[in-house]
C-alpha beads as a LAMMPS data file, in Angstrom:
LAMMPS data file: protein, C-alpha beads

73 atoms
72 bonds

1 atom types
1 bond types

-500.0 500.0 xlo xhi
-500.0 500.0 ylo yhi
-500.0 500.0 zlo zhi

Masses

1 110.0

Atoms # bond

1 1 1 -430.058 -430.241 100.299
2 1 1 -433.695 -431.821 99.106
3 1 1 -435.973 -432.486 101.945
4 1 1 -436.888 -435.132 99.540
5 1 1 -432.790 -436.647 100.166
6 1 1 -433.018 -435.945 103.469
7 1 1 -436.318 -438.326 104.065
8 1 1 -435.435 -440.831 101.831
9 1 1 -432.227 -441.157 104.083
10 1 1 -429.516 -440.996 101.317
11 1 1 -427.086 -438.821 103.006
12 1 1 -426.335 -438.320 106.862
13 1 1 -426.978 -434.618 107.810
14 1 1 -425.286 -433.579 110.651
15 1 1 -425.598 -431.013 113.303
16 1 1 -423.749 -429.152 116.282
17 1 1 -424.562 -427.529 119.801
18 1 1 -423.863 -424.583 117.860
19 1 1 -426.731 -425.005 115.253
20 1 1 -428.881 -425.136 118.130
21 1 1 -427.799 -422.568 119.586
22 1 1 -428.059 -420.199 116.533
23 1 1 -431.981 -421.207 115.937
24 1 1 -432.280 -420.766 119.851
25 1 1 -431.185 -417.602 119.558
26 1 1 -433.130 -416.417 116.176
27 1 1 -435.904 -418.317 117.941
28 1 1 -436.016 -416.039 120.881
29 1 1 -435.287 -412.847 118.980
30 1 1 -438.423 -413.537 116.918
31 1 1 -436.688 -414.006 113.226
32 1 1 -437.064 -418.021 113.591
33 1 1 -440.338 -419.977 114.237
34 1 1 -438.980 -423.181 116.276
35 1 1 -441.841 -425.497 117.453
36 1 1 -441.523 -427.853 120.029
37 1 1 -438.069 -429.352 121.150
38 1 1 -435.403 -428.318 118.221
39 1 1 -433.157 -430.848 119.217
40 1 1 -435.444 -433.725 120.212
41 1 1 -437.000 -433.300 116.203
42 1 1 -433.606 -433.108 114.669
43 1 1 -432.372 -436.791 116.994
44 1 1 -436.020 -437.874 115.673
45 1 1 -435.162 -437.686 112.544
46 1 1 -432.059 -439.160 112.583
47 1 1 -429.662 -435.860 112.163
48 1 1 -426.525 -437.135 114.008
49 1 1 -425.088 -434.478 116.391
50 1 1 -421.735 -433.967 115.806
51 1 1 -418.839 -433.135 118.578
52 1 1 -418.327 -429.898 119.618
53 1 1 -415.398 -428.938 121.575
54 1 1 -414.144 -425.567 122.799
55 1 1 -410.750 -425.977 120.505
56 1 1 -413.116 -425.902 117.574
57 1 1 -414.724 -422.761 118.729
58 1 1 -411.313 -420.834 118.827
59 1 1 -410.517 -422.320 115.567
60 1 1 -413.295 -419.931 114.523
61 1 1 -411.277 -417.183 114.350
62 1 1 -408.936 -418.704 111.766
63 1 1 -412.321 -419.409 109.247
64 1 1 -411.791 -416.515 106.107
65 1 1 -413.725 -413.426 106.189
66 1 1 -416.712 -414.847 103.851
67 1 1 -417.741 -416.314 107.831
68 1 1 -417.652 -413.016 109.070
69 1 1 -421.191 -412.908 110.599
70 1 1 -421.746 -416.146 112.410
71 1 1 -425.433 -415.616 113.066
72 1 1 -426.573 -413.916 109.633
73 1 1 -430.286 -412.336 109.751

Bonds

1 1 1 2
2 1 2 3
3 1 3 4
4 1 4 5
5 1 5 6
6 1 6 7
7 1 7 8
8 1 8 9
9 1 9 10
10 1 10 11
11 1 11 12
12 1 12 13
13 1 13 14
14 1 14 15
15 1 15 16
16 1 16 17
17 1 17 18
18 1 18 19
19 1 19 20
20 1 20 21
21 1 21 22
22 1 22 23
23 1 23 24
24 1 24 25
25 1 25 26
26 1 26 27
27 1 27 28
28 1 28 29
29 1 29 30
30 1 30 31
31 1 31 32
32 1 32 33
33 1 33 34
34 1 34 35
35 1 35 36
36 1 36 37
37 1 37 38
38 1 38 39
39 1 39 40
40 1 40 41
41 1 41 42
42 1 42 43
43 1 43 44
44 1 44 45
45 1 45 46
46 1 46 47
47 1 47 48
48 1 48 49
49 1 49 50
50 1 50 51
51 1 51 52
52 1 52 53
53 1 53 54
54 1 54 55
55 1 55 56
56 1 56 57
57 1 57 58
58 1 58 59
59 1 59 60
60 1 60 61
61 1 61 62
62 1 62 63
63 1 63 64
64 1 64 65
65 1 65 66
66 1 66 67
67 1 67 68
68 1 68 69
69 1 69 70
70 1 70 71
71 1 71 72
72 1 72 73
């Protein structure tokens, strides 16, 4: 999506514990550059955080194969 949409606030973008998590994780491991408070920037900018319960994590395993890796490189 344009960063240009995005700003000018013509579609909701969304987000999940598990989005977080990921760039947390790539953060730490050194392939992601995260500066300052991840989630405090993404509520800043008005990303809405969506629910994230542990019935859609096992639901996971039903996704097809093209989700295979969950946390790419």
């Amino acid at each position: 999506m344009p960063r240009e949409v995005i700003a000018a606030g013509e579609m909701r973008v969304c987000f999940s514990a598990a989005s977080v998590w990921e760039a947390e994780i790539k953060a730490a491991a050194g392939k992601l550059v995260v500066q300052g408070d991840l989630f405090e920037a993404l509520e800043a900018d008005g990303f809405i955080e969506l629910a994230m319960t542990a019935g859609h994590a096992r639901d996971t395993a039903r996704l097809p194969a093209l989700h295979r890796d969950p946390l790419p490189a």
